[in-house]
N, C-alpha and C positions, 0 to 999 in steps of 0.2 A: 094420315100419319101426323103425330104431334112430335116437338121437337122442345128441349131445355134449351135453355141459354147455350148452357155448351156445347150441345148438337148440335146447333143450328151453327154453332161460332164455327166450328168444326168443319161442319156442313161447306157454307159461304164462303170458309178463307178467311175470315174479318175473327177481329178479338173480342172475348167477351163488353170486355168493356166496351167497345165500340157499342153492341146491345144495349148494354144498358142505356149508355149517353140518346142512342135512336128513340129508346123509350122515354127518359126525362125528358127532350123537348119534345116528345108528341109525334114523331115522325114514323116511327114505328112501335107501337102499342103490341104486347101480349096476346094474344085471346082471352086469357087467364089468367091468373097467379092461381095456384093451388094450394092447396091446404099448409102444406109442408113450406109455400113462401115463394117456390120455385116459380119461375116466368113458364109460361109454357105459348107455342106458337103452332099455327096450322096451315094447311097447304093457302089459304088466303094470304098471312102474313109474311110465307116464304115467294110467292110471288110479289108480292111488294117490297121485300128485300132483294129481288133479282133486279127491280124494276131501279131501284136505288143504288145499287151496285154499275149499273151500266151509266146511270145519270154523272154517278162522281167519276165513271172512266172519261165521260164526255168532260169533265170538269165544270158541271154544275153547280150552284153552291146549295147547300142544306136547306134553305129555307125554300128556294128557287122550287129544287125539289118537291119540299112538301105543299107546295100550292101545286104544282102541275099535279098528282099521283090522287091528290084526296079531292081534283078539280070535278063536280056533278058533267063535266063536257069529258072527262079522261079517260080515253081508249086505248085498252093492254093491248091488244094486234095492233094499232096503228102506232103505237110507240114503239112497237117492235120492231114492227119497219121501217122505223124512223132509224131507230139505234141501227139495224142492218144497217141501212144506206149510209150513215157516218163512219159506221166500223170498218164498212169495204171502201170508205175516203180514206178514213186512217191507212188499211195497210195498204192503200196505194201509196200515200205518203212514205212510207217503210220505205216501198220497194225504191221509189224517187233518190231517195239520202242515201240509200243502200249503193245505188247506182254510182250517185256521187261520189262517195264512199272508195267504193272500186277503181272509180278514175282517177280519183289522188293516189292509190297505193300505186296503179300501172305506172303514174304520169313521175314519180318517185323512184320506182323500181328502173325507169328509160331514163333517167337524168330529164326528162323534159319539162318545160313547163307551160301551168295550166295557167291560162288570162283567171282576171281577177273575175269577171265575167261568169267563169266555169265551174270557179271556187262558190258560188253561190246560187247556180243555176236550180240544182236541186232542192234546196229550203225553199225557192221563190215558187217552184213549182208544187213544192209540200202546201205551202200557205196557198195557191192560188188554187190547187183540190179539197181542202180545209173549208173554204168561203164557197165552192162551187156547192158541196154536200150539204152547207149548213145554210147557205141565202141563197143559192144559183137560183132556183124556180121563180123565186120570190122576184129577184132585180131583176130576171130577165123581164118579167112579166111586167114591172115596173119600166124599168128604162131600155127593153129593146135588144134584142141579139146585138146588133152592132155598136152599139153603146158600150155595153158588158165585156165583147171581144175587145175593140178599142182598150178599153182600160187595161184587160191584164193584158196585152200586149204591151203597152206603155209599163206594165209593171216588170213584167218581161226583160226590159231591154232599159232597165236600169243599173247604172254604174255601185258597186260596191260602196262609193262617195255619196251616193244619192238615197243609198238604200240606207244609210244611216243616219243622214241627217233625218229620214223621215220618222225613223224610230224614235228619233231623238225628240221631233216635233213632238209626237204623240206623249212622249213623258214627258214634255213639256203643257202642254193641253190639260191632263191627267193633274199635273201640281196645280194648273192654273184655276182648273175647273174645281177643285178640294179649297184653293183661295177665297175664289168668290163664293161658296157657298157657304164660308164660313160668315159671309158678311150679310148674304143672307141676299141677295137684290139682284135677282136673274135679269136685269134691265140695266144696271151698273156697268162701271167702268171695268170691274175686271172680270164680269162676266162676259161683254162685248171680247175683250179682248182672247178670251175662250173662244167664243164662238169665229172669233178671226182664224185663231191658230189651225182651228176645226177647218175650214177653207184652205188654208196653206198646206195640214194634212193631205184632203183630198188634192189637192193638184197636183200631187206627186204620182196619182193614177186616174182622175178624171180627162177625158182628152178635150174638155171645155167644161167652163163654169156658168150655172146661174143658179141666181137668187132663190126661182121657184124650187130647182131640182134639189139645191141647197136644206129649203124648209121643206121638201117632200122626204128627204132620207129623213131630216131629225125627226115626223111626226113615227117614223119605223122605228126610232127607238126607247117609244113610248108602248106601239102597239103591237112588238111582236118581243116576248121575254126573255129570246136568245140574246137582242142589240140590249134588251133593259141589264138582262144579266152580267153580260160582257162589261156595261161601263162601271154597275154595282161593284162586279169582284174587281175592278182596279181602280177604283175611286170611293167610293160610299155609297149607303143606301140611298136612293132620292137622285143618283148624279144624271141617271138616264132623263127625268125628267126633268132637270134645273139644265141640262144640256140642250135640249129640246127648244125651253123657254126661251134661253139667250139666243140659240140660232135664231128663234122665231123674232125676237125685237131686233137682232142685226141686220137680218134681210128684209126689214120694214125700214130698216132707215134710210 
């Protein structure tokens, strides 16, 4: 079956426009243009729209996308099982907040009150099913069941006080890390100073530090394109690897 622009828009839930824009950068090409001008698309192009459609639920970014999908390595069953297994992370996550949720209206409706502790428990557990879906295989394999447990427990059984300052760290990292790169010198003073804040980050859920385990996460977020993607969408293009860099000259010094 072949599809217009507007059938497919139709089709998808997405707007025409959206189509077209997929087609100007390259991301999703026509089969066709026909006589008459019309876009026309085929059961090929509609599965690479579905495949596109679940990457931006995942909050991929567009370009991220168009290397993994046109990648000669890019497996439609195994990316589908991928999207499964983060989709049923997600709505565990739902049910997690939902929970929450519930316990602020009872603990509201009894006049009682809930520790600061409770008021957060469910986001901590959202994020910590979030990272199990999307890295768990990976850092277990890396650093060890007990290592892994350690941590989110330690994340666990963090103060509302603690949980912010550490957000706070990371938007601080994030500015610092956009600083030094404008200066251009991943071996520099305010790239060092990146790479420290990087450190103060993780001990807010590492249950010990060193140097090695340090430059063994940074070279993952060069070689795996969820950690490259992750620093991209909130710093710049290049940031996964200038982040990488300064870790690797901090932990030599």
């Amino acid at each position: 079956m072949t599809y217009t622009v507007q059938k497919l828009a139709s089709l998808a839930g997405v707007s025409k426009r959206t189509l077209r824009y997929y087609d100007q950068i390259g991301l999703l090409k026509p089969a066709e243009i026909n006589a008459s001008g019309y876009r026309i698309y085929t059961e090929k192009e509609v599965d690479l729209l579905q495949q596109i459609l679940f990457y931006r639920e995942l909050k991929v970014d567009l370009s991220t996308i168009q290397s993994i999908i046109y990648s000669p390595e890019f497996d439609r069953k195994q990316a589908l099982e991928e999207h499964r297994k983060q989709l049923l992370a997600k709505q565990q996550q739902i049910i997690l907040l939902l929970g929450n949720v519930e316990k602020s209206i009872q603990m509201i409706e009894r006049n009682e009150h809930m520790s600061d502790q409770e008021k957060f428990s469910g986001f901590k557990e959202e994020k910590l099913a979030e990272n199990e879906a999307m890295y768990g295989e990976e850092i277990r394999e890396a650093y060890g069941e007990g290592v892994i447990d350690a941590a989110n427990q330690k994340y666990r059984d963090m103060t509302a006080v603690q949980y912010e300052e550490m957000q706070k760290i990371e938007q601080q990292l994030f500015l610092k890390i956009k600083e030094a790169m404008q200066i251009g010198d991943s071996a520099g003073t305010e790239a060092l100073q990146a790479a420290k804040l990087h450190q103060k980050w993780l001990a807010f859920t590492w249950p010990s530090y060193s140097k090695e385990a340090h430059a063994g996460l940074a070279e993952t977020y060069v070689q795996d394109e969820r950690f490259t993607a992750y620093y991209e969408n909130h710093i710049q293009k290049g940031a996964a690897q200038f982040l990488r860099d300064s870790i690797h000259y901090y932990t030599k010094s």
